[in-house]
Each structure stands twice: as C-alpha cells, then as structure tokens.
C-alpha positions as CSV (number, residue, x, y, z in Angstrom):
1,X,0.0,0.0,0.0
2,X,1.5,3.5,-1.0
3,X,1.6,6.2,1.8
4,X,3.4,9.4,2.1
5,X,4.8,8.8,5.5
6,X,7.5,6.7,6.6
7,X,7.5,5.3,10.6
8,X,10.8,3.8,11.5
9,X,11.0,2.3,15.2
10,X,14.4,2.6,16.7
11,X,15.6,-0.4,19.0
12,X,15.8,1.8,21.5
13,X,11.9,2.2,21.1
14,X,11.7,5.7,19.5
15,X,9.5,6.0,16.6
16,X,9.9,8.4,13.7
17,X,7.6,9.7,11.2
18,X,9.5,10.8,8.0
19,X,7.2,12.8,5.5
20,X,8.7,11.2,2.1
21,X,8.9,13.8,-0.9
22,X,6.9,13.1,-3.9
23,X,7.9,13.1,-8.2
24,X,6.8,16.2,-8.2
25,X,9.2,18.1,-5.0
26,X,12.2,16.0,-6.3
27,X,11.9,17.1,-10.2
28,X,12.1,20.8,-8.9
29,X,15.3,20.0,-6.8
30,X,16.7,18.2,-9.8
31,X,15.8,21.5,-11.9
32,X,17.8,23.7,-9.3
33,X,21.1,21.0,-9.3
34,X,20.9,21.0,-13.4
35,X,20.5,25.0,-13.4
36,X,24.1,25.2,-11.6
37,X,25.4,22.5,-13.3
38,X,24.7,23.8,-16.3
39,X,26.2,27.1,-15.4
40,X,29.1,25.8,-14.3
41,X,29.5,23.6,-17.7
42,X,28.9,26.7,-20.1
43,X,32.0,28.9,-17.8
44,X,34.2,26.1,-18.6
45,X,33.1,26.0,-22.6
46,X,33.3,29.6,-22.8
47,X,36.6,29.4,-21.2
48,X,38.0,26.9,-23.2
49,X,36.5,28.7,-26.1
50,X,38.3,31.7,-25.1
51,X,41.6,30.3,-24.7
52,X,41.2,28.9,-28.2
53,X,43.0,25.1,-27.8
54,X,40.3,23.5,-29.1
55,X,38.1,23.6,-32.3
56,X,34.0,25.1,-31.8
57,X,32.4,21.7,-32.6
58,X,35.0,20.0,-30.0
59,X,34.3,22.4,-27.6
60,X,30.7,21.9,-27.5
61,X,31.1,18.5,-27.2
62,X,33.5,18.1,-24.8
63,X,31.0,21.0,-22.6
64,X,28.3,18.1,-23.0
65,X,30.7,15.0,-21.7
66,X,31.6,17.5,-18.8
67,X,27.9,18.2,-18.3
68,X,27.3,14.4,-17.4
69,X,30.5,14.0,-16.0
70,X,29.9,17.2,-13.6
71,X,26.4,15.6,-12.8
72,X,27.5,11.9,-11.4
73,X,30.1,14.0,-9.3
74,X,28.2,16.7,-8.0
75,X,25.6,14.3,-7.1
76,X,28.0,12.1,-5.1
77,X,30.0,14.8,-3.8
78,X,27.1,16.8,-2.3
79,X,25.1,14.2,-1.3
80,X,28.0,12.6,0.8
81,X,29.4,15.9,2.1
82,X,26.2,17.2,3.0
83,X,24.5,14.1,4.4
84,X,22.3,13.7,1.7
85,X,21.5,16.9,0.6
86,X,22.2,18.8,-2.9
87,X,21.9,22.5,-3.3
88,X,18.2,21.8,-4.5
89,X,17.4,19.4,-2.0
90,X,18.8,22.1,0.6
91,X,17.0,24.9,-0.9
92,X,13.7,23.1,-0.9
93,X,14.6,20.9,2.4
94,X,14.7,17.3,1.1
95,X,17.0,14.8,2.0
96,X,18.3,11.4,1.4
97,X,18.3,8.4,3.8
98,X,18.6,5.1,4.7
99,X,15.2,3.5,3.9
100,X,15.7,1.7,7.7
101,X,17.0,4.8,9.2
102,X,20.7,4.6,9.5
103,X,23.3,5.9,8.3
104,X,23.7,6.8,4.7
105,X,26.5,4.7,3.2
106,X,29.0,6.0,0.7
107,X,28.0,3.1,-1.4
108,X,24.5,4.1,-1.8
109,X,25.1,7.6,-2.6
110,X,27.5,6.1,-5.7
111,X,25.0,3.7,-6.9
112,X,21.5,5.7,-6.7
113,X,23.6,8.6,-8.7
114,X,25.4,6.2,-11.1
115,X,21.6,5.1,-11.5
116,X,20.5,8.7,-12.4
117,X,21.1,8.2,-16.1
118,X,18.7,5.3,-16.8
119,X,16.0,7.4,-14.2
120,X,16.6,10.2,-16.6
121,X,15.4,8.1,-19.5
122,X,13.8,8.9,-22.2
123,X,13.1,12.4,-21.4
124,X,13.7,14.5,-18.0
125,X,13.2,12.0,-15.5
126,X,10.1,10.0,-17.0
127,X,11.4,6.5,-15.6
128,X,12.3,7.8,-12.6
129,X,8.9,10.0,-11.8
130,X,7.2,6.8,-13.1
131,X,9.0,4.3,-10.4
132,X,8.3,7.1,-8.0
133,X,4.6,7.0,-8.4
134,X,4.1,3.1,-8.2
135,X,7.2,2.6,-5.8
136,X,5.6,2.6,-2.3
137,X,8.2,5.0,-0.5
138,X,8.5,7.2,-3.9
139,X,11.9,5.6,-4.9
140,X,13.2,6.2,-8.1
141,X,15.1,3.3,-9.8
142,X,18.6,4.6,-8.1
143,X,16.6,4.8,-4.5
144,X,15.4,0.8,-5.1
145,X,19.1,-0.2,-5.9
146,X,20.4,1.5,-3.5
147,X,17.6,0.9,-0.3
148,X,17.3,4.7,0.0
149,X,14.1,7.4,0.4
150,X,14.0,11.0,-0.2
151,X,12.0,12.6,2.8
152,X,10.8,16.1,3.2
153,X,12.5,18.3,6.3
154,X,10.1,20.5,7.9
155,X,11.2,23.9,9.6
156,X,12.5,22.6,13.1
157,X,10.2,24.0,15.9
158,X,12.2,25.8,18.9
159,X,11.5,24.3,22.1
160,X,9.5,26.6,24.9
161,X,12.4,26.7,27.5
162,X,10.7,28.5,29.7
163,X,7.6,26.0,29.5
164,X,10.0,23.4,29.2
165,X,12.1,23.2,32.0
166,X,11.2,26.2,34.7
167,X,8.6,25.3,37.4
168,X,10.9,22.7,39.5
169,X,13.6,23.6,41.7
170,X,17.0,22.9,40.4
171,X,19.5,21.7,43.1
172,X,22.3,22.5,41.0
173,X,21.6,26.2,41.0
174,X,23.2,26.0,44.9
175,X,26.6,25.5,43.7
176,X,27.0,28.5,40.9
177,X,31.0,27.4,40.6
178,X,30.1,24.2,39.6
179,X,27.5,25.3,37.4
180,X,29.6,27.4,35.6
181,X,32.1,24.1,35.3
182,X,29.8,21.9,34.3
183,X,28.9,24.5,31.0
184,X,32.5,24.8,30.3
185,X,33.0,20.9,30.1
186,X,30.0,20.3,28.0
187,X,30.1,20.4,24.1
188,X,27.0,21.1,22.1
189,X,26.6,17.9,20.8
190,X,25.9,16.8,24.7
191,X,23.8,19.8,25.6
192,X,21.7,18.9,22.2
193,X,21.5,15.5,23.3
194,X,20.2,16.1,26.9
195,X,17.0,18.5,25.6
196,X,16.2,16.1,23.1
197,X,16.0,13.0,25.5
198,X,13.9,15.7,27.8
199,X,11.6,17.0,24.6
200,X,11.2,13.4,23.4
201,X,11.0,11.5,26.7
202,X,7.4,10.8,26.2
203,X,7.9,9.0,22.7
204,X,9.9,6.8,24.7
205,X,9.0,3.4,26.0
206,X,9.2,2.6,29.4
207,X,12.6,1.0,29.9
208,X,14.2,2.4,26.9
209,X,13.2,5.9,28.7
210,X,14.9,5.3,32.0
211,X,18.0,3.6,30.5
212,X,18.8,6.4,27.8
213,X,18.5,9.2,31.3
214,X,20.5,6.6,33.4
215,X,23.5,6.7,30.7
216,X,23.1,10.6,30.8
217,X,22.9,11.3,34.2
218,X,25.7,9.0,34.7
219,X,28.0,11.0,32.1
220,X,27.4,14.5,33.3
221,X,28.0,13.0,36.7
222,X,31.6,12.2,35.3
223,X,31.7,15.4,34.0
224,X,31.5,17.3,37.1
225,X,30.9,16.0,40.8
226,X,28.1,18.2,43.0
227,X,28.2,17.7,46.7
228,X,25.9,14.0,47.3
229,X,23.4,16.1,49.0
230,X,22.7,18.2,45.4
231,X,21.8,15.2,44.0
232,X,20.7,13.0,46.7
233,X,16.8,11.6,46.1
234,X,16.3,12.9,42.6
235,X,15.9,11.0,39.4
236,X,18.4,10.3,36.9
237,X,15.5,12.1,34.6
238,X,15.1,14.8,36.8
239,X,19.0,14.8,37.2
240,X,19.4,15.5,33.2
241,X,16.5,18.0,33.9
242,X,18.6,19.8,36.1
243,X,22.2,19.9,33.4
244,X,19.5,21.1,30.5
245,X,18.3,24.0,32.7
246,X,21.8,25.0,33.2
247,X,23.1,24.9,29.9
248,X,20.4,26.6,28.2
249,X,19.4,29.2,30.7
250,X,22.2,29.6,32.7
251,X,21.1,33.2,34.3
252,X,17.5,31.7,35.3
253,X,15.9,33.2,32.4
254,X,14.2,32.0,28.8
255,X,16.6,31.9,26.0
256,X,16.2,31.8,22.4
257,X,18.3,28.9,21.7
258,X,18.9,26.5,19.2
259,X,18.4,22.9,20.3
260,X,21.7,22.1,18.6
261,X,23.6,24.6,20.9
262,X,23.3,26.1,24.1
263,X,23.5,30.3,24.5
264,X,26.3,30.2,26.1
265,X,28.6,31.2,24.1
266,X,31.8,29.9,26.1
267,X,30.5,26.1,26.0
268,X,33.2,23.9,24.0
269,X,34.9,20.6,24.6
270,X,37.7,20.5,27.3
C-alpha cells in the first residue's frame, strides 16, 4: 500500500515519522542542481573557447561529456558531504536516507547517482517519476538499488524553555561554581542530546526511557561531581532535567536557543 509517510522504530523504542517527498518536490530539486550544473558547464566551454586550444564543434562537445561528468560528481559529492543533501534538496529541504534509518552509506550515494542516467530516460526523469509514483516510498530506480528514500524536512520547531524546563527547583543552581564548570565541560553535541531525551522523553518506551536518562545522568555526573546532598533523592531524569536547565538558561531566564547549541557562548569541549 503507497503512503506518504514513513514510521521507523528505533531499537531503543523511538518512533519516527518521516514525510517522504513526492515526483513532483524532487523534479524541482533536480531542476535547481541541473541549473548550476549547467552554469558551471557553459563557464568552462566559454573558457575553453576563449583560450582557443580547441576547435568550436569540440568544444561543445567536450561542454556536453563534462555536463554528465559534472552531474555523477556533483551528485556524489554533495550528497555525501552534505548528508544527503544537494543545493536543490537544501533549498527546498529534502533529504536522502537510509530507507531503515541509518546511516547513509558512501555506497548508496555512488549507486542511486550512477543510476541517475537510466531514471533520466527517455526524457527529464520519466522513468524515474514513473517508479516514483508506483514505488511505495517514492523511490526512483537509483533509490530501489540502492535501499534509499527521499524525505521532506520540515522547519525545526524551537523548544518553549521557559515551559520546558522552569517550574521545579533545580539543586544544581546551589553551587554557581560548579555550574559554571559543568557549561565549560560540555560540548553542544551533549547539551543537544540532553533537551532532546527531555523533549522526546514521552515517545519513549518505558525502559528504553529510564535507561537512555541513566546513561546521561551517569556521564554529566563524570563530568563534574556536585556535593551528594545536590543530588541526593532525585531522578536520573530529573538529574538530566537539572544539566538542561543550566546549559540553556544559565542566568534563570528564557533563552532563544537553538536545540543544537546552548547560548552560552563559552560552551566547548575540554
């Protein structure tokens, strides 16, 4: 049965729903990539034009083979150096995955662009928009050899801090020093990961949920050690609760800040 959404269930019992992009999203994209590849091929002509080592019939032909050329490599390169993204994927936020949800593979990348060609066939993408329309995750030919989708990325929404994480007393807040320590010893990737688990903890199941804030709690413990009656009789959860609200608002207050870094500004790895 077709659908337009994708649900993948991690092992660790969070589900995902991944909005796949249709023919008609991905032709658009593909008309941005072939725009600047096409620019890009008609600067080289016209420079090798202009430099005059090569005949006007040879020149246009050799702009074609380095047309298709520049298209298999741009393809690769982009998509593998930006996770799956080309500049008309990124301009109208699609993106190319796994079809299980992991990682994309260099492999894949190389065979659903090395694929392109025969999608492109007869005309601008008619097998490919075909096996998009009767494939049941919108795959082109390339996606199917490869086990890859192409899925929509909406506008991330920013988190209500204030909502979020104000309301409960935070032990931590006692021991300003150490505060201030714990900010300085935490890298963005961490402080993303700890408002996550707390934004997402209710997609959690039970005993995936109070694992994943056992292994947290447990690291920003190592990180820095508050005095045993700071922490004495909380959760782990509540624990994590407690690092979150001093990364991201680390004067009390709301802050404007991106789930993928905290505000403060001096926050790096040590």
């Amino acid at each position: 049965m077709k659908t337009n959404t994708l649900i993948i269930r991690t092992p660790e019992g969070i589900v995902f729903a991944l909005s796949l992009a249709g023919p008609v999203t991905r032709f658009f994209a593909w008309l941005v990539d072939v725009a600047c590849l096409l620019v890009v091929a008609q600067l080289l002509n016209s420079v090798i034009r202009f430099l005059g080592l090569v005949s006007e019939d040879f020149a246009t032909a050799l702009g074609i083979l380095i047309f298709f050329l520049a298209q298999v490599g741009y393809g690769i390169g982009c998509e593998w150096w930006w996770r799956g993204q080309t500049l008309g994927k990124r301009l109208l936020r699609l993106r190319v995955m796994d079809a299980q949800g992991l990682q994309l593979q260099f492999s894949q990348v190389v065979i659903r662009n090395l694929l392109r060609f025969v999608d492109g066939l007869p005309g601008p993408y008619l097998v490919g928009g075909i096996a998009c329309l009767v494939s049941q995750r919108a795959q082109r030919l390339g996606d199917l050899a490869a086990n890859t989708i192409v899925v929509r990325q909406p506008q991330p929404r920013q988190p209500d801090l204030e909502q979020l994480l104000a309301g409960k007393f935070n032990s931590l807040r006692a021991h300003p020093h150490l505060a201030a320590r714990l900010r300085q010893r935490v890298s963005p990737a961490e402080a993303s990961a700890a408002l996550q688990a707390i934004v997402r903890r209710d997609e959690l199941e039970p005993s995936a949920r109070v694992q994943l804030f056992a292994e947290l709690a447990a690291h920003f413990k190592s990180l820095v050690e508050f005095p045993p009656d700071t922490t004495e009789g909380i959760t782990d959860e509540q624990y994590v609760r407690n690092v979150a609200d001093v990364l991201f608002r680390p004067r009390g207050k709301a802050a404007s800040a991106s789930v993928l870094q905290p505000p403060d500004t001096a926050v790096h790895t040590v």
